[in-house]
N, C-alpha and C positions, 0 to 999 in steps of 0.2 A: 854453603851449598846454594848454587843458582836455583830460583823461584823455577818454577813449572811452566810452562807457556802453553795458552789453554786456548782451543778453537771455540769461538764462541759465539758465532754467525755466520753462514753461508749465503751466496746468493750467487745467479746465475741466468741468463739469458742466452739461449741457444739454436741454431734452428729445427731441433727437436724436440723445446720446452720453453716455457718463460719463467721457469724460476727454477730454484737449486733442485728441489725433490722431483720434480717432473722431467726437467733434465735425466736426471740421476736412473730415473724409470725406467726411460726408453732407452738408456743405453746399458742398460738390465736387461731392456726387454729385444734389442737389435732393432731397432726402430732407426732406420735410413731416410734423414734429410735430405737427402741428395734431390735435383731439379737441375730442367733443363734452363739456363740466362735466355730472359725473355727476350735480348737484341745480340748479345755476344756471339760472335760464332768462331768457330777454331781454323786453322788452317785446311782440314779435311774440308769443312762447309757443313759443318756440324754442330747446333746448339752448345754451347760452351757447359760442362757439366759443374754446379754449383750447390753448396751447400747454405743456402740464405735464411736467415730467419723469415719467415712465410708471414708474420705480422705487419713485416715494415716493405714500405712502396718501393718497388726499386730505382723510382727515382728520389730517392732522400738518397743524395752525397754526401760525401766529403765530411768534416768536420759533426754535422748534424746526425750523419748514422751512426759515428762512435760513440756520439751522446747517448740516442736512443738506445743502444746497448749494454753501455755502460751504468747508468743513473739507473735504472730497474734494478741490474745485481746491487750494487752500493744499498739503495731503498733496502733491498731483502735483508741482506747481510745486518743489518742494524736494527731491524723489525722488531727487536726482542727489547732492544734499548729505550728506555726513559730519559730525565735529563740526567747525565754521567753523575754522580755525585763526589768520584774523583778529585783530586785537583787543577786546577785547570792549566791549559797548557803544557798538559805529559800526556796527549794524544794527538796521533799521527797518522798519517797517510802516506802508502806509499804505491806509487802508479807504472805500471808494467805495460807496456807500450811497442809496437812492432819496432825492428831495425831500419833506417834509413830506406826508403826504395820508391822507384816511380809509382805513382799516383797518393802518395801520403800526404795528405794534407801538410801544410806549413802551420809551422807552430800548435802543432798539435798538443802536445804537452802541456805548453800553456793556454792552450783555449780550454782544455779539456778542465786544468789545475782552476781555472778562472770561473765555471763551472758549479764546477765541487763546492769554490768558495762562496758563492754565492748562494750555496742551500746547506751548505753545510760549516761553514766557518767559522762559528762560536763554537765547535767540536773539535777540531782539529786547530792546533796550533802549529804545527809545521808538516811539511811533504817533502818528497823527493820522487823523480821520476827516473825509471829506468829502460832504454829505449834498447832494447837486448834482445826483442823478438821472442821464438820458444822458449829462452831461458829468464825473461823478464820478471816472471810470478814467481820463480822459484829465488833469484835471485834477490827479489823484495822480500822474498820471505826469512832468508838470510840476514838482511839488514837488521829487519823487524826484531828477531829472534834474538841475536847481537844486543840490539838496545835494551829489550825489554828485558833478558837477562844479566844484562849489568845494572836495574834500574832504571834509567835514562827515562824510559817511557811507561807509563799504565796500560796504552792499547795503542794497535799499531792496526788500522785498516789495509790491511794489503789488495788491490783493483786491478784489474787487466782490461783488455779490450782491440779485438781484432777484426779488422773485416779487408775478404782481400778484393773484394768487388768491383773497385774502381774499377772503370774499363783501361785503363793506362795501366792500373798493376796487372792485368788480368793475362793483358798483351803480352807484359814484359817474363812475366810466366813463361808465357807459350814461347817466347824469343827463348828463355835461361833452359827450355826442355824440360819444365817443373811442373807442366797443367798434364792430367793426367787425360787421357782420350783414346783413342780405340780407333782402327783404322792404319794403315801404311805411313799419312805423314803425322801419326801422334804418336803420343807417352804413353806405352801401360802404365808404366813404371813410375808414370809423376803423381799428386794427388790430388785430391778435389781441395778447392780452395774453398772454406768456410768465413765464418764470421760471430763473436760470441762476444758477452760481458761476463764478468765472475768477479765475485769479492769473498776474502773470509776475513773477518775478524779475531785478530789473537790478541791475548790480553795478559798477565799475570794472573796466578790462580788466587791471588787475592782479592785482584781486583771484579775476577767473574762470581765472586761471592758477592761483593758488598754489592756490583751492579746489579744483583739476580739474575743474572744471563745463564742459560744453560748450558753446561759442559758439552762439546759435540768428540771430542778428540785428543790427544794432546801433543805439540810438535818437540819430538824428541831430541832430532838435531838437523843440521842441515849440511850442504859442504857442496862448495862452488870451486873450476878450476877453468881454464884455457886449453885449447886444442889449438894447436897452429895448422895442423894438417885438414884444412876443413874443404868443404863443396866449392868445386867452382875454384880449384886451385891445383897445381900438379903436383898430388903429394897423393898417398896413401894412409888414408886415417884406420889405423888401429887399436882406437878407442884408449889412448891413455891421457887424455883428457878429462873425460867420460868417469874412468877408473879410477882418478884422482879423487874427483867428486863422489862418487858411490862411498869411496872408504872415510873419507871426512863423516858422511852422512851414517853409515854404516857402525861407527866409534861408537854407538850410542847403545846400541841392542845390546839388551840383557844377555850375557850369559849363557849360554846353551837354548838362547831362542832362535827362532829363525823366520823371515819375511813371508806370509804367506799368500800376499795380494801385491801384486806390480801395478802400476799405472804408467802410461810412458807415451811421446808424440809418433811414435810411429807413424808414419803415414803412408806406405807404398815405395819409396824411395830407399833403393839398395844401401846408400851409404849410411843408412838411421841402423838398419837391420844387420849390417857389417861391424860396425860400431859398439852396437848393443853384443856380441856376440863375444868380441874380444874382451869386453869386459865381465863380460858374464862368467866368462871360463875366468876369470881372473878374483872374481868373487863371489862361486858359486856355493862357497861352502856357508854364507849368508842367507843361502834361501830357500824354501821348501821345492822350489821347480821354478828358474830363472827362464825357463818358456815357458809359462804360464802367467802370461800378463796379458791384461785389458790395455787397447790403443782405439780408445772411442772414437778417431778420425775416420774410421769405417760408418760412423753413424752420423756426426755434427760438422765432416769435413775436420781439414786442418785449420784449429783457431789459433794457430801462433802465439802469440803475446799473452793469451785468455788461457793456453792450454794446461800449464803446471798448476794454478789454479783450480782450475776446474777436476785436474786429477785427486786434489785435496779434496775435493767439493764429494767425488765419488768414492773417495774411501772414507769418508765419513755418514756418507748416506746408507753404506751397503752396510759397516758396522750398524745404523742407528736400525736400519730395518733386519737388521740379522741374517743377512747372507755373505759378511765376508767369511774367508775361508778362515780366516784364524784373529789374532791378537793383533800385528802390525802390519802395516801397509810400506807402501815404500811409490812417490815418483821422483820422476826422474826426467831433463830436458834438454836436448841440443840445439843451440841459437846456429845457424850459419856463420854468423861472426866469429865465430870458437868459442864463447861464452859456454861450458856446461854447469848443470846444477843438480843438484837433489834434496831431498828433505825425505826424512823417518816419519810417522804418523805411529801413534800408540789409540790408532780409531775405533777405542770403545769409548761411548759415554763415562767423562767419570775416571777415566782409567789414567 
């Protein structure tokens, strides 16, 4: 029987927190990061509507803001860590990173991975990055979960990191009909463009004994699939992408239980909510009330790359503080590329 694969670090930077539990708060508590871009303006002649981390200068670009929001979650997620007393070299890293698009830093991946190595590299023996956008965090966590269930690995840090701020992507938003704004020539329909870091650590439940790390969660299953019919193509997507992935992830639940916490990217954008709908009907009989789910881009904006992540990050906070609705959680991610993904959470302490 496959080892347990156990959450055992969280961490998080958001523009409604600087760490996982504070994050986690405000979007408990509807707490709206939202602000007006101090030079951006829209096509109406309107402050560009943005969801920024309120710490960092909004003149730190490029390569340096992913840092800064990145290395905090990473710092958090490991907080609890000493030196591993593991073996060495069966610990891993794996980085979740936006899809290709105007104003993306060059070589981000690897500046970012160069980084890492450079404060963290007697800990991690190998990486991998995954450049998938929304479905980035979820689909590392697949990997992750993969390895560490066959052995392969003792811990597997899985990282995100998004910010859509550049003025070049911000543009190119407004060009694709994707920024969301108010007035004749804008989007209701598009969403605020945010920016976040998020890390969790998952390990073997062997190895979060011998490390002392504290149980936060346990990741049940996972299950990644392709959508060909995606945004920004003449096709009609009817979420059987989406539904691929749900039931991959879905294999895992007990028995006459049912999901009673959703997490998911929602962001304002009819074809997320189209999507989600067909699948829902398709695999309702999984969950206490498949409209009944949390989409925190109402509060820290859309953090892409950061966000399936950070959905982990919040079903394990609302478990540790005692308001999820029941025993299992469930997110869920759509990349524009057609990448979709999901992962089970079993978010009790311990459980």
């Amino acid at each position: 029987m496959a080892e347990r694969v156990v959450i055992a670090g969280l961490g998080a930077a958001t523009a409604v927190g600087r760490g996982a539990w504070e994050s986690a708060a405000a979007v408990r508590a509807g707490i709206s990061g939202f602000a007006q871009h101090p030079y951006m303006i829209d096509t109406a002649g309107e402050p560009m509507r943005v969801a920024l981390a309120p710490w960092l200068d909004i003149g730190l670009q490029g390569v340096e803001r992913f840092v800064a929001l990145l290395m905090p979650a990473i710092e958090e997620a490991l907080a609890g860590l000493d030196a591993p007393r593991t073996a060495p070299g069966r610990w891993a890293i794996a980085l979740a990173l936006p899809e290709p698009r105007p104003g993306l830093p060059e070589q981000l991946a690897r500046e970012l991975l160069a980084r890492i190595d450079g404060r963290w590299g007697a800990l991690f023996a190998s990486a991998a990055a995954f450049d998938a956008g929304h479905a980035a965090g979820l689909l590392g966590v697949h990997a992750a979960m993969t390895k560490l269930r066959a052995g392969q690995l003792d811990a597997c840090l899985v990282a995100g990191v998004e910010s859509y701020l550049e003025p070049e992507t911000l543009e190119w938003l407004e060009e694709s009909d994707q920024l969301h704004g108010a007035g004749p020539l804008n989007n209701a329909w598009g969403f605020v463009p945010g920016e976040a870091g998020a890390a969790i650590l998952l390990a073997r439940e062997e190895v979060v004994r011998s490390e002392g790390l504290q149980p936060l969660g346990t990741l049940l299953s996972s299950g990644t699939a392709f959508e060909p019919k995606r945004i920004k193509t003449e096709t009609v997507c009817i979420g059987e992408g989406l539904t691929e992935a749900f039931r991959a992830a879905l294999a895992a639940l007990p028995a006459g239980a049912k999901v009673s916490d959703i997490y998911c990217d929602m962001n304002g954008e009819p074809y997320r909510a189209d999507e989600f709908g067909f699948t829902a009907l398709r695999t309702k009989e999984h969950f206490e009330s498949a409209s009944d789910f949390v989409a925190p881009a109402d509060c820290w904006g859309d953090v892409g790359a950061a966000g399936g992540l950070l959905h982990i990050v919040l079903a394990c906070a609302a478990a540790g503080k005692g308001y999820a609705n029941g025993e299992f959680a469930f997110a869920w991610a759509s990349a524009e590329g057609g990448q979709r993904a999901a992962a089970l959470v079993a978010a009790r302490a311990g459980a």
